[in-house]
Each structure stands twice: as structure tokens, then as C-alpha cells.
N, C-alpha and C positions, 0 to 999 in steps of 0.2 A: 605173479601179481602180489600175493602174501607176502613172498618175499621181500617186493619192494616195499611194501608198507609197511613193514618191520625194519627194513635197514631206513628208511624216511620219520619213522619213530623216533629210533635211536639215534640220528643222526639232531633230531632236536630238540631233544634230551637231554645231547651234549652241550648242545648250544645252550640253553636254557639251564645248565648246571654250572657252567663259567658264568654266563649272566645273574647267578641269583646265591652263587657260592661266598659271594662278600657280604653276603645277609644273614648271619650267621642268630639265626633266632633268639633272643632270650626270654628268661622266666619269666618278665613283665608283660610281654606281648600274651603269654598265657591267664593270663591274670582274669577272670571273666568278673563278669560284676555280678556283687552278691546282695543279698537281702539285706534289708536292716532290720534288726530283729527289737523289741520294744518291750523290755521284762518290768510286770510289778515289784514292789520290794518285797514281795514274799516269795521271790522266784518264778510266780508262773508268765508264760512266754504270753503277751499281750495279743501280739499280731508282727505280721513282717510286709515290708513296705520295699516294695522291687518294679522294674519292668521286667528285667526276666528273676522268675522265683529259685534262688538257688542261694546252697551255703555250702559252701568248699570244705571239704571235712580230708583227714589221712588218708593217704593208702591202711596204714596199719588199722584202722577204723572202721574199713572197710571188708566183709565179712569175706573170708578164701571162697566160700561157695560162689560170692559174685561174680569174684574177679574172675575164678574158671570157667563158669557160666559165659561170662563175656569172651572170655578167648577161645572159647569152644564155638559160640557163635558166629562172635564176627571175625574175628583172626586165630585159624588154629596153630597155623606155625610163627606166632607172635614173637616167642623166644629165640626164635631161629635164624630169623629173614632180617636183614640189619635197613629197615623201613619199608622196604617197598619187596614181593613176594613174587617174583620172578614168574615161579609157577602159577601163579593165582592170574599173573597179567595174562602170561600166553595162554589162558585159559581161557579167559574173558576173551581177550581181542579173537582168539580162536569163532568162539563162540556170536562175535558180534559180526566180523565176516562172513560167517556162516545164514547167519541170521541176516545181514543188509542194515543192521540197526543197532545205538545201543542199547542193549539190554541187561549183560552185566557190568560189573563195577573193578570186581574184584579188588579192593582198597585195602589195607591193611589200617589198621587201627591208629598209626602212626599217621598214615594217608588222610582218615579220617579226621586226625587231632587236626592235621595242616590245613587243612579246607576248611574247618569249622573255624578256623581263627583268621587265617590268613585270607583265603578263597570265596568264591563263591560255589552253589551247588548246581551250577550251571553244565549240563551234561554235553563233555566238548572235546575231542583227542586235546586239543591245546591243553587245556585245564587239567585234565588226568598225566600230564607231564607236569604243567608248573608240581601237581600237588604231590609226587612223585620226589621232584628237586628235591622239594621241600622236606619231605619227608625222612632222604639222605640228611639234609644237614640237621635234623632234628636229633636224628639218631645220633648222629657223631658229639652232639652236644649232653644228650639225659640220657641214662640209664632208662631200661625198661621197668623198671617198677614206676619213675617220676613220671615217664608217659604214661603209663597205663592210670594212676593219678588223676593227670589234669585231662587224662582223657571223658572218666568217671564223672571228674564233675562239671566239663563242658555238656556233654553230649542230651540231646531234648527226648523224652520220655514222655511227651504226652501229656497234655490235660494241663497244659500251663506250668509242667515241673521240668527247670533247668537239674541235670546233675544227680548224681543216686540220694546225696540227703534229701532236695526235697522233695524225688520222686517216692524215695517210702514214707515221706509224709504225707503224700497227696494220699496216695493209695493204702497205706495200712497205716495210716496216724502212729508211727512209731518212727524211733533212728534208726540209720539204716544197720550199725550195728547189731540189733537188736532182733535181722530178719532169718528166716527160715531158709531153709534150702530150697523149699518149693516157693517160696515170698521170691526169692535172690533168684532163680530159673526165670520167673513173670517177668521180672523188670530187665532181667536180660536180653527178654525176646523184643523189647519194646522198639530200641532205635531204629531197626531195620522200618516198622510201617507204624510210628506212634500214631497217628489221627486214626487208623482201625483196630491196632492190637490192645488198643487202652482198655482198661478194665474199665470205665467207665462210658465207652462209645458202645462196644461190643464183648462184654463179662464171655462169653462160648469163645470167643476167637482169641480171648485172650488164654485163657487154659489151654484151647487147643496149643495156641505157641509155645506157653510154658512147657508142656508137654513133649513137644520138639526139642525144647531145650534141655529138659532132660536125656532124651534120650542120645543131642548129640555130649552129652557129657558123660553119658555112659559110653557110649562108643570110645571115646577120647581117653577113657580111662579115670577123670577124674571122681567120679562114683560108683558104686555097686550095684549091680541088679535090684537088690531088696531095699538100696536107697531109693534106687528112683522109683520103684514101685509104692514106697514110704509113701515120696515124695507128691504123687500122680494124687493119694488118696487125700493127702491132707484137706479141710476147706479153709481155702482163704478168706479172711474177712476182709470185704474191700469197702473202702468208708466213702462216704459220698464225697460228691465233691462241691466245695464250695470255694466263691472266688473273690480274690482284694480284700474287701472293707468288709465284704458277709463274713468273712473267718478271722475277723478279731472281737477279742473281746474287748470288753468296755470300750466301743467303736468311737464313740465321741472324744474321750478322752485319749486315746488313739491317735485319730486326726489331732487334735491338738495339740501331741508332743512331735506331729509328723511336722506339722506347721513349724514348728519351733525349731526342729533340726535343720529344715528346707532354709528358715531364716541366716541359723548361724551357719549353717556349712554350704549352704547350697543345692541345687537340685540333682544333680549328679552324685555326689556324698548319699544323700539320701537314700536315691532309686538304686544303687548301686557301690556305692563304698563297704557294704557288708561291717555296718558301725552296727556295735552291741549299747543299747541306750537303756539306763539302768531309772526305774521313776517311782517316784515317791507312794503311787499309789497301791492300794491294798485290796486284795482279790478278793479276801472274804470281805471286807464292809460293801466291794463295789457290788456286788451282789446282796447284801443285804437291802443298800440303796434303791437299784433298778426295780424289788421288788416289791418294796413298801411305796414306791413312787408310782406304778404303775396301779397296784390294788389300791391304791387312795384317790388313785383319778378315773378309776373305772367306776367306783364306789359311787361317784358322782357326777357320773357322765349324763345319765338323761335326768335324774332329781334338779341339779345345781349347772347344768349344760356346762360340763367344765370339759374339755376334748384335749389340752394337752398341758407340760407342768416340766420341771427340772429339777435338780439335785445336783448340790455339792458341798463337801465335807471336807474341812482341813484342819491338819494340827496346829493350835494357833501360837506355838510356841518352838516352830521349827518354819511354818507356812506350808510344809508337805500337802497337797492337794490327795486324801485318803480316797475319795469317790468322786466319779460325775457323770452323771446321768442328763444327756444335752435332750433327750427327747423319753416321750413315754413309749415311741417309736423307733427299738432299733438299727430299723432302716432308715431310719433321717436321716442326712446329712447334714443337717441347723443343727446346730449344737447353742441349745437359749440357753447357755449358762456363759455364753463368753463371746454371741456371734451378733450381729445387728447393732441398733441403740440400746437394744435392754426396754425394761419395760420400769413404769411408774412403778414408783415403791411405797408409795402411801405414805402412811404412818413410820413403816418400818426406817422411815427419814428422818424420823423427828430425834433418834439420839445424837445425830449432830448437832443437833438447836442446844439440849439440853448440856452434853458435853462441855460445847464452848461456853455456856453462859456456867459452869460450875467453873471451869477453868478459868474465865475470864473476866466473869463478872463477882466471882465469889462466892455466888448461889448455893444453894444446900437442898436436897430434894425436901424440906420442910417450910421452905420456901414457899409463902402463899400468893397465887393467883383467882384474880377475878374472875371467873368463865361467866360472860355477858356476852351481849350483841356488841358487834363492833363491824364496823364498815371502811372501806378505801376506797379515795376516787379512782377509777380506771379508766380513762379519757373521758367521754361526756357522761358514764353509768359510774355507779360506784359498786363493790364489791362486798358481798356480808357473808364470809364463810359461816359454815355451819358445823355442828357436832355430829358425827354418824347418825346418830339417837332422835335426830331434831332438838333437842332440850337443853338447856342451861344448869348448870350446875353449882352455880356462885362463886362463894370460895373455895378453895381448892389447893393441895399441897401438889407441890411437882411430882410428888412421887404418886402419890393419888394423878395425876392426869394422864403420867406415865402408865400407870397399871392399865388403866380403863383408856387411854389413847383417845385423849379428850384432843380437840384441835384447837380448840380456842387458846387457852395458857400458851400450846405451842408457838401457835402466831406471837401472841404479846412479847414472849420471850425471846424471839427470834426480833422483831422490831428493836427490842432494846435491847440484848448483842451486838445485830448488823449481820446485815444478809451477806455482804461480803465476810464478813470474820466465819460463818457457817458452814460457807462455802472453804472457807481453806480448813478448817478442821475437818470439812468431809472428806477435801484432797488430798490432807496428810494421811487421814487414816484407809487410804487405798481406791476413793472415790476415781476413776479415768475417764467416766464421758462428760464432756464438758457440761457446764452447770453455767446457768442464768440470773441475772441480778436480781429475782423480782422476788416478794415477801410469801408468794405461794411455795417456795422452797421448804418452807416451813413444815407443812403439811407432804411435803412429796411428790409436788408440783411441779414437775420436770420432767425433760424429754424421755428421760429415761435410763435405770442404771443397770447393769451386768449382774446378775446371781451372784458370779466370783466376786465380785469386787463386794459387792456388800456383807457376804462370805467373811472375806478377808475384814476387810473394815470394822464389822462385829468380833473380830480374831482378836483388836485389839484389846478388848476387856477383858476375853479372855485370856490374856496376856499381861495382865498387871500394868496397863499401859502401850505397851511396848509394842509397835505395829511390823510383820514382817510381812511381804511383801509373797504372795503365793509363788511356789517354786512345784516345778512339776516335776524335772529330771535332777536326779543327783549326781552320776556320771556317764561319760560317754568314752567307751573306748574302740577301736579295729578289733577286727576279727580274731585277730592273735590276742585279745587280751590285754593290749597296751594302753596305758592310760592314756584318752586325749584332751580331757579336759575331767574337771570337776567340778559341783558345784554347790556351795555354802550357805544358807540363809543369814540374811543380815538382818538385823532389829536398830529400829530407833525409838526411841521414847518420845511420844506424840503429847498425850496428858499425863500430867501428876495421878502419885499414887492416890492423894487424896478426889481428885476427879473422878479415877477408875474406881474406886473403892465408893463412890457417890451413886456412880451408874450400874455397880452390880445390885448395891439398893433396892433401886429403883427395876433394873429389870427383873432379880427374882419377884419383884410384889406383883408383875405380871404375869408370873405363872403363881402364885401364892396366894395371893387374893380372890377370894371366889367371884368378884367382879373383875379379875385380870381377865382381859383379852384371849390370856394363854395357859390359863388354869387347863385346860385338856393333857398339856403337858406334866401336870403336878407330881407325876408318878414316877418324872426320872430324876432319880437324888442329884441335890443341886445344879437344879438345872434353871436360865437364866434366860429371856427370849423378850421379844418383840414380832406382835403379826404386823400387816400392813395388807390395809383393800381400799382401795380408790375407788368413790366417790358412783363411778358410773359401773361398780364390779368389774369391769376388764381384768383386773390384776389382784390377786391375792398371793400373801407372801406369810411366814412365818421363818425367823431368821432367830437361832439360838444357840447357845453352849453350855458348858459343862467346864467350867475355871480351869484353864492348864492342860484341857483334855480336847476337845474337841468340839469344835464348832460347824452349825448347817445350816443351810437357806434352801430352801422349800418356796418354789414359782408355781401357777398354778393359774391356767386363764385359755385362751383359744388365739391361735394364729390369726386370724382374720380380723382379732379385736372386737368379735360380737360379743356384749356383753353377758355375763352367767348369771344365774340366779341368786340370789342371797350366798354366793361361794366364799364367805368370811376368812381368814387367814387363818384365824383359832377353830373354824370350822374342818375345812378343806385341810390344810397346811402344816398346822399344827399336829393332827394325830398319823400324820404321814413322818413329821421329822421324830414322835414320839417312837414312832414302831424301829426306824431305823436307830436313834439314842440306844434303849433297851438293849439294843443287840451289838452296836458293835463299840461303845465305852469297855464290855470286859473285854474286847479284844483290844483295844487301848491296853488296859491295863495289863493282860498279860504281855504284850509287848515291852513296857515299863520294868514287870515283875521280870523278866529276860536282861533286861542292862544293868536291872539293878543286879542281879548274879551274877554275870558275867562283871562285874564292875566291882563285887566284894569279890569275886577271884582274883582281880588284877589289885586288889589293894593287897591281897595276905601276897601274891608274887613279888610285887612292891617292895612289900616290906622285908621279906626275904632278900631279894636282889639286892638292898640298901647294907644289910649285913652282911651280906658276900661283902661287896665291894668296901666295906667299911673296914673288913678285918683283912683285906687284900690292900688296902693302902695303910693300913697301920706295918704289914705285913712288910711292905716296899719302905718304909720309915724305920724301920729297924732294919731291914736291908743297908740304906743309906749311912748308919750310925756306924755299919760293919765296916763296911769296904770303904766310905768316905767320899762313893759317889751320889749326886743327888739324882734321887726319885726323878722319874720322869712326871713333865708337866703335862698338865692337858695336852696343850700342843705338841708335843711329842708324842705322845700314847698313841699307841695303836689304836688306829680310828676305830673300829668296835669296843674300844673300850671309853668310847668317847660319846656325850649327846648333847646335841642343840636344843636349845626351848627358849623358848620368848617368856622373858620376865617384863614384869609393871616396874617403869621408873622409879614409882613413888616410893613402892609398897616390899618392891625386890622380890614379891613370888611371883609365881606363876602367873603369866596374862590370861585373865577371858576376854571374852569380846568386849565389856564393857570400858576397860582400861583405856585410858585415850592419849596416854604415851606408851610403848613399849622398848623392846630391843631384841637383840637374839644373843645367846651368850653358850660359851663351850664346858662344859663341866665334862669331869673324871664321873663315869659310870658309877651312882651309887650317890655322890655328894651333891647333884642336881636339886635343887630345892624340890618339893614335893605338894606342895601346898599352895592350893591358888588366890589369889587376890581378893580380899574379902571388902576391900576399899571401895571397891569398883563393880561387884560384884551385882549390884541391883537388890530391889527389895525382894525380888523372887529368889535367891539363890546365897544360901546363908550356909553357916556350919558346915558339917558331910556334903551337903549339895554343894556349896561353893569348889569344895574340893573334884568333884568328880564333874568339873564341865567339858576334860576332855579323860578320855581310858584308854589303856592297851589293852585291843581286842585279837583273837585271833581270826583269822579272815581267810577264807581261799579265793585267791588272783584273780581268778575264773570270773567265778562271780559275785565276787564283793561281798558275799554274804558270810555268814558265823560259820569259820572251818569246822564241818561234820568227819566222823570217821574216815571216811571213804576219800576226801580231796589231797590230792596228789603231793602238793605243793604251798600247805597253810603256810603262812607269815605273821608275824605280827604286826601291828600298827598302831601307832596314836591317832585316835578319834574323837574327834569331839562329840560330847555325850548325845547332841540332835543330830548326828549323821551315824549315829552307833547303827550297824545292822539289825533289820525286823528280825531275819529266822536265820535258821541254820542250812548251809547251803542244801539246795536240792540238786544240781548237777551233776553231782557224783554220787547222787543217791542210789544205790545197786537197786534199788525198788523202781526206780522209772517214775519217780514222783515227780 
């Protein structure tokens, strides 16, 4: 009877190997889907967005202990058996007729790959033939180091980790490179029964395995007795475990750019494309943020009944979103800085009113208003706003009503504007939920705005006008490091410099004026803000910056819309954005103080490379005199000796963004103009600045950031000076930083 079930085996085996021999596997079908990983611009890893958690990493990457480990385990004669293990099957089928059941497997690693891509785990003679076939033609296609490979980083490990990288992330928060001998035993005992051997269901039964694991790699020969005995002794430290959205950081802004990749690429890309998403935010402010926002809302949680608040920080001269903090709680999923209608913004409305009427009406914050009673019909009642204070205040300069966030002047000025003209100066400067025709605009009298948006919108002053548009991701590339896209911040000039130059006025006198609103903040040098608290306290705001550096708005109220106690904007609001200013402006600036070095380096290369190629084409000029042949021309020269760049029509140097014709033009290395458009240039960016709006940086590929010692493969690049890299890379950092 054995015997017939062996030749009834084989016989459709056969069958089944002409049947499925025209299916000749390729590398795509192994392709498993990987993680999308979501890096700050200071390099550190954000979070990773998967349905299954895995990142395909080399074999060469992959540490010899494992790889032995694993072929000691699950296939010892891996190198030997060309797919499928002759002896391993009569062993098993042995052992299952014997038994009446199946109980062994005996699959070869090769077996293994085919079932997990191709197959199901479905325990079946049929299926242990298909996976068998398959396994034949797998072999006759890779090499055994490329199976053993995609083997690595298919196969499940327990605890939600596809693959050896992200299994030694689950389990020892490191790369897998990185692991031990007795680390690389654990993870090899895992596949055989991960839901028990995991170190996190069962830490005993997981040693015991490693354990096993050792010893069958001693037997096998690939260690020493005093290894494995090393090995037995070592303690592993196995990290907890946490899952999806608990294990990233800064989780709101997170989701946010997850949102954004979902949009452009899709959901598939996302959960699964193994895209490296490179974003503008900054690890140390986001953390300075989260915790000046939370101790400013504890501070006043039963005094001022304030229970929840937001945070976010951008550079208002790039739009980079540097922090954001969507909850005091980060286990939210709301993210109040970008998710709902947004809430009333008070007062912090009114420098739209003021804006347009300098812009449009010619106004000057010394510009006097009457603060008196005044009233509007509103169907059969009529309407008589009031002052926060109750009180009148008479006459009164704009910039006085600005400090102190009088609401009367406001209204007046807004009436003679036009609530429509308000309205489009709030929407060019970043305003997106739709806004209402009625005169309570004025005061902040609408459904309600975004933290970001009003963020950004305040970005414009501190931008010399010039409003950019908040940008969260700078680029996005595959897994191999390929560029897929990139992305730019664009500016447009919204108000005159004389407008902007009206409004910074006015809002330093509210933190400068010992009756400003926002005097709490006095302390951070030149520093420029607006609070805003409506009427019924639901909502207090404090929204400010630092010219050219960095701007933040500070939310601050309760979900349910019960109102808080006197929670003022310069109360609450203000010594929240004060504590996080403090701290991370010099991390602005030494960011700054890094482009500008890296930026005097590339001008003395510059200038060097200028004279190379100067005294190399004088050099070819007296060549041509000799021999009576001409120089080669641009178009001719060896393309390395050649470079594109976009000059200004007008002005024939170098374009910035400001320029509003260009072209692109071929110069001989060296005689390329050098100097950018001063024409065009904007009131911010004069002199030396004009000159350095784009630099050649050096860069490692990897990870876009400033080639360090250690990166394999730096290049150079031209960068425009607001996408210049924050640091120097850390992925080839031998430190593990």
C-alpha cells in the first residue's frame, strides 16, 4: 500500500510539473509589500504605515548568524537539495502513514517561499505537490543566496512583523544588521510556531527555542561549543511591543502626511509600496511643542476648565510645517489643527480687516478711530457689539486698538473696507474654510478656522508679504532610493511691503505695550503676535512669530464647546507659544548657521572651479591658435564639462523664483554666470542673499540629507537655499543615531 501511494504521488507530481512548468516564476511575483516609512528632516524615522509591517533589506545585510540559524533550522540541507529534499519528504510521508495523519511538513525553505507567495497553507497531499512544482521551478530560476533573500523577508515572525528587518525592530528596537548571535538564534526559532515562540506572548518558550536553535547550529557545525554556550548566557533585551499609530511619533502629523500620500498615490502605495516619505518636520521642536502644549493645558485644567488645545509651528519663508501637535492627547485620532470646521478665532481675525484697509484704503496704523456705541439692524433686533472690557475707549489709533484688541475700530474699519474685500485678503493669505458675508467677520465671527491655516496666514508677515502655502513632505521616493516625486514651496506676494511693514507695527505693540494683549510673550526677541478669545470663552488663541523665522498658533478650549473660565489667549495661549519660541528659534538658527557654512564652502569651491575652467578654456584658446582647430563649443564638450541653469530674461543672471520670464541655457563649466537676479529678487533677498537662493550641497542619495563621513555614495547637487538639508545624514551613521 506505501508503495502505491508513493508511485500515485509521483505519478501527480508529474502531472502537475508539465501543468505548471510554463509558469516559470519571476522576481515581481516575490515582491511582498513593504512599509512606508515617514522620516523628519533631521533624519529621525516618524512612524511606518503598512498592513503587513515589513522592509526588505539584502542578503548581504543580513547578519551570517541568521542566515545559519535559519538553515540549521528549517532546512539543513538547503545548499544541497535543488528545491524540494527527497529525504525530508520520505521522511515525513513515512512518518504520516505511520501516524494516519498529517503531522509533518517536511518543506524545504524553497517550499516554504512558494507557498507563502503562491499557495495557500492549507494542509493537503494536493498542495504539498503543487508547492513542490513550484519549488523545482523556483530553483532553476534564483540562485540560493536570492531565495534565501526573499525568503528572509517574506516569512511572519510574530507579533505583527513581516521579514527579519521588521522583526528585530519589533523585538530588539534595532537593524537587523545590528543583531547578536543569540538575538539571530530567537528570531530563527520564530517561524516554525510565531503566535507561541514570540517573545512577547511567551519570553520562557521563547529562549527555550533560541536555545534549540543553538544547539541545532552547533551540531550542524556552524558554531562552537563556547559560542553557543556564550550565546545561552547572554540577556536579551526585548522591547515592548507596540502597534500602528502607538509607535509613531508625532502621530497627528503622521496621519497627516499618511493622508496626503493616500491622496496622491493611493491606498495601495501607501499600505504597501515601501515609499520612503521625506517631511519637513523637526523632531527636536516637535517635542519641544507636545510639551509646552500639554504643561500649559494642565496648568489650567480645573482653575480656567481648559481640557484640550493644539500646536503648530512653520517656517514662514519655506511653509515647512516644523511641529504639530493635533491633541494634548496622544492618543487622539482629531487632529484640531487641520481636522473639522476649526474653531472661532476671535480677535486673532481682525488682521485681516486691518491688512486690507492698509492695503486698500491707504490707512496707516496712526490712523484714528472712534471706539463708541454703534449698533446694526439684524432683522427685527438690532446688533451693538461690545469691547471685551465692557468700556469705550474714544479715540483711538489703529495700532492702539490692535495692541489692546479693541473690537469696535475693528468693526468701523471693516464696514468701510467691505466685508467681501476681508474676505479675499483672508483667502489669499491661506484662509480655506469658507467664510460668510456678514460684518461680524470683523471680530471673528465665523464658523470657524483651521490652527494651520491661520498658522500659515500669520506666515505671511512673517514673510515680508510673501504668503507660502504650508508644505509638509519635501520628497518622496521607493524603497531603492529613487526619486518619485519632489516638492517645492511656492510664494506669492499677497500685500505690499508697505502693508507688511504697517502690520509688524502694530503687532509687535501687542506684545510691547504693557496693555498688549500679548506682553506675556515680551521675552522672546522680536517677537510679533495676536491672542484671540471669543466672546462666550470657548476658544482662545494666541498666534505669533519671529520675522523670517518662525511662526505658531496656540488653540486652547474643550471638545464639547463648554465654555472655560476667563481662558484669555495672553493668559492660557500665549505663555505656551512663549515657552516653545525660547526653545526652538536657536534651533532655527543653528539650522541657518549650517547653510550658511555649507554655503561659504560652495562659494570658495565656486570660485575655485571658475578658475580651473577659466585657465582650461584659455588653455583650449591657445590650443586652437596652435594647431588651427577651433575649441570645442559648448555643444560639443563633453557633457561633464557642460551645465544647464535658468537665467532671467531681463537681467541674464541667474533666475530665483521671483523672476517672471526665464529660460535654460548651456554654458562651458566655469563661464556659467554666477550671480542671481537682483531685479527680481524681492525686498527680502538682496546682496550675498540674492546670490545664494540656490547652493551646491553635498548630499547622500539615501537620505537626502548633508553627506556625513560614513555615506557610501555622496553627490553633489544644486539646491535651492529653502530645500538646503536640516543635518547631516544619520543613516550611515556607525553610531546607530
Amino acid at each position: 500500500m506505501i508503495l502505491i501511494g508513493i508511485g500515485a504521488s509521483v505519478g501527480i507530481a508529474l502531472g502537475l510539473f508539465i501543468n505548471l512548468s510554463g509558469a516559470i516564476p519571476t522576481e515581481g511575483d516575490f515582491q511582498a509589500p513593504e512599509a512606508t516609512s515617514i522620516y523628519s528632516s533631521d533624519g529621525v524615522l516618524l512612524g511606518r504605515v503598512y498592513r503587513e509591517d515589513r522592509t526588505n533589506v539584502n542578503l548581504k545585510d543580513i547578519p551570517k548568524y541568521l542566515r545559519d540559524a535559519t538553515i540549521a533550522t528549517e532546512d539543513a540541507r538547503f545548499y544541497q537539495h535543488s528545491g524540494v529534499d527527497i529525504r525530508g519528504i520520505a521522511r515525513a510521508l513515512w512518518q504520516n502513514l505511520r501516524g494516519g495523519r498529517l503531522a509533518q511538513g517536511g518543506s524545504t525553505i524553497t517550499q516554504q517561499l512558494a507557498r507563502n507567495v503562491y499557495l495557500t497553507h492549507q494542509r493537503s497531499l494536493q498542495r504539498k505537490l503543487q508547492e513542490a512544482v513550484l519549488a523545482i521551478l523556483i530553483e532553476r530560476n534564483y540562485n540560493k543566496d536570492k531565495i534565501l533573500e526573499l525568503y528572509l523577508n517574506r516569512v511572519y515572525y510574530g507579533s505583527g512583523a513581516f521579514g527579519v528587518q521588521a522583526a528585530s525592530k519589533v523585538y530588539f528596537g534595532k537593524d537587523v544588521k545590528d543583531l547578536s548571535l543569540s538575538e539571530c538564534a530567537l528570531l530563527a526559532g520564530l517561524p516554525q510556531l510565531p503566535s507561541l515562540y514570540s517573545p512577547h506572548v511567551d519570553k520562557k518558550a521563547a529562549f527555550d527555542r533560541r536555545n534549540k536553535v543553538l544547539q541545532l547550529m552547533e551540531e550542524q557545525g556552524y558554531i562552537t561549543h563556547d559560542q553557543r554556550v556564550q550565546a545561552k548566557k547572554e540577556n536579551i533585551h526585548i522591547v515592548p511591543r507596540v502597534l500602528g499609530r502607538d509607535a509613531y511619533k508625532a502621530p497627528h502629523f503622521v496621519s497627516y502626511v499618511a493622508r496626503f500620500i493616500r491622496q496622491r498615490y493611493g491606498d495601495d502605495a501607501l499600505h504597501g509600496g515601501g515609499l520612503r516619505v521625506f517631511t519637513t518636520l523637526n523632531w527636536e521642536m516637535q517635542k519641544i511643542a507636545e510639551k509646552a502644549l500639554r504643561e500649559g493645558v494642565k496648568k489650567h485644567e480645573r482653575t480656567r476648565r481648559v481640557t484640550e488645545g493644539c500646536f503648530v509651528c512653520i517656517d514662514p519663508t519655506s511653509g515647512y510645517i516644523r511641529a504639530m501637535v493635533g491633541s494634548v492627547d496622544p492618543k487622539s485620532h482629531w487632529n484640531r489643527c487641520v481636522q473639522g470646521p476649526g474653531r472661532q478665532p476671535g480677535s486673532a481675525f481682525k488682521v485681516f480687516v486691518y491688512a486690507a484697509a492698509f492695503e486698500e484704503c491707504g490707512m496707516t496704523p496712526y490712523d484714528r478711530v472712534i471706539d463708541s456705541y454703534i449698533s446694526f439692524p439684524v432683522g427685527r433686533k438690532r446688533w451693538a457689539p461690545k469691547n471685551y472690557d465692557n468700556r469705550f475707549h474714544g479715540v483711538v489709533t489703529i495700532k492702539r486698538a490692535i495692541a489692546e484688541s479693541i473690537n469696535i475700530p475693528a468693526i468701523k474699519v471693516c464696514q468701510k473696507v467691505g466685508v467681501n474685500t476681508v474676505i479675499k485678503y483672508a483667502e489669499m493669505m491661506g484662509i480655506t474654510t469658507p467664510l460668510e458675508p456678514y460684518l461680524t467677520i470683523a471680530i471673528g465671527g465665523i464658523r470657524g478656522a483651521h490652527p494651520l491655516d491661520m498658522c500659515s496666514a500669520y506666515g505671511t508677515f512673517a514673510n515680508n508679504g510673501v504668503h507660502i502655502d504650508p508644505l509638509a513632505v519635501t520628497r518622496v521616493t521607493d524603497s531603492k532610493g529613487r526619486l518619485i516625486e519632489d516638492f517645492r514651496p511656492e510664494g506669492e506676494r499677497v500685500i505690499s511691503e508697505r502693508t507688511n511693514n504697517y502690520m509688524l507695527e502694530c503687532l509687535r505693540a501687542v506684545v510691547t505695550s504693557r496693555r498688549g494683549t500679548g506682553y506675556a510673550v515680551r521675552d522672546v526677541p522680536n517677537a510679533h503676535g495676536k491672542t484671540g478669545t471669543t466672546n462666550d470663552d470657548r476658544d482662545a488663541w494666541f498666534i505669533g512669530f519671529v520675522p523670517g523665522k518662525l511662526v505658531a498658533a496656540c488653540w486652547v478650549g474643550n471638545d464639547n464647546y463648554k465654555p472655560m473660565r476667563r481662558a484669555y489667549g495672553g493668559i492660557v495661549c500665549a505663555p505656551i507659544w512663549r515657552e516653545f519660541m525660547l526653545n526652538a528659534v536657536p534651533i532655527h538658527d543653528e539650522i541657518q548657521r549650517k547653510y550658511k557654512q555649507y554655503a561659504d564652502k560652495t562659494d570658495e569651491n565656486r570660485k575655485a572651479d571658475k578658475k580651473r575652467n577659466t585657465d582650461r578654456t584659455e588653455k583650449a584658446k591657445d590650443d586652437e591658435t596652435k594647431t588651427g582647430e577651433p575649441a570645442n563649443a559648448p555643444d560639443q564638450q563633453d557633457e561633464s564639462e557642460v551645465v544647464t541653469v535658468r537665467v532671467c530674461n531681463e537681467s541674464q543672471f541667474l533666475a530665483t523664483s521671483h523672476c517672471p520670464s526665464t529660460h535654460t541655457e548651456r554654458f562651458l563649466r566655469g563661464t556659467e554666470p554666477t550671480t542671481y537676479c537682483s531685479i527680481h529678487a524681492g525686498n527680502n533677498v538682496t546682496g550675498q542673499e540674492s546670490q545664494r537662493e540656490e547652493e551646491i550641497v553635498t548630499v547622500c542619495p539615501d537620505s537626502g540629507m548633508i553627506a556625513g563621513p560614513n555615506c557610501p555614495n555622496p553627490v553633489r547637487r544644486r539646491v535651492s537655499i529653502d530645500k538646503l538639508p536640516d543635518q547631516v545624514c544619520s543613516v550611515h551613521n556607525r553610531s546607530g543615531r
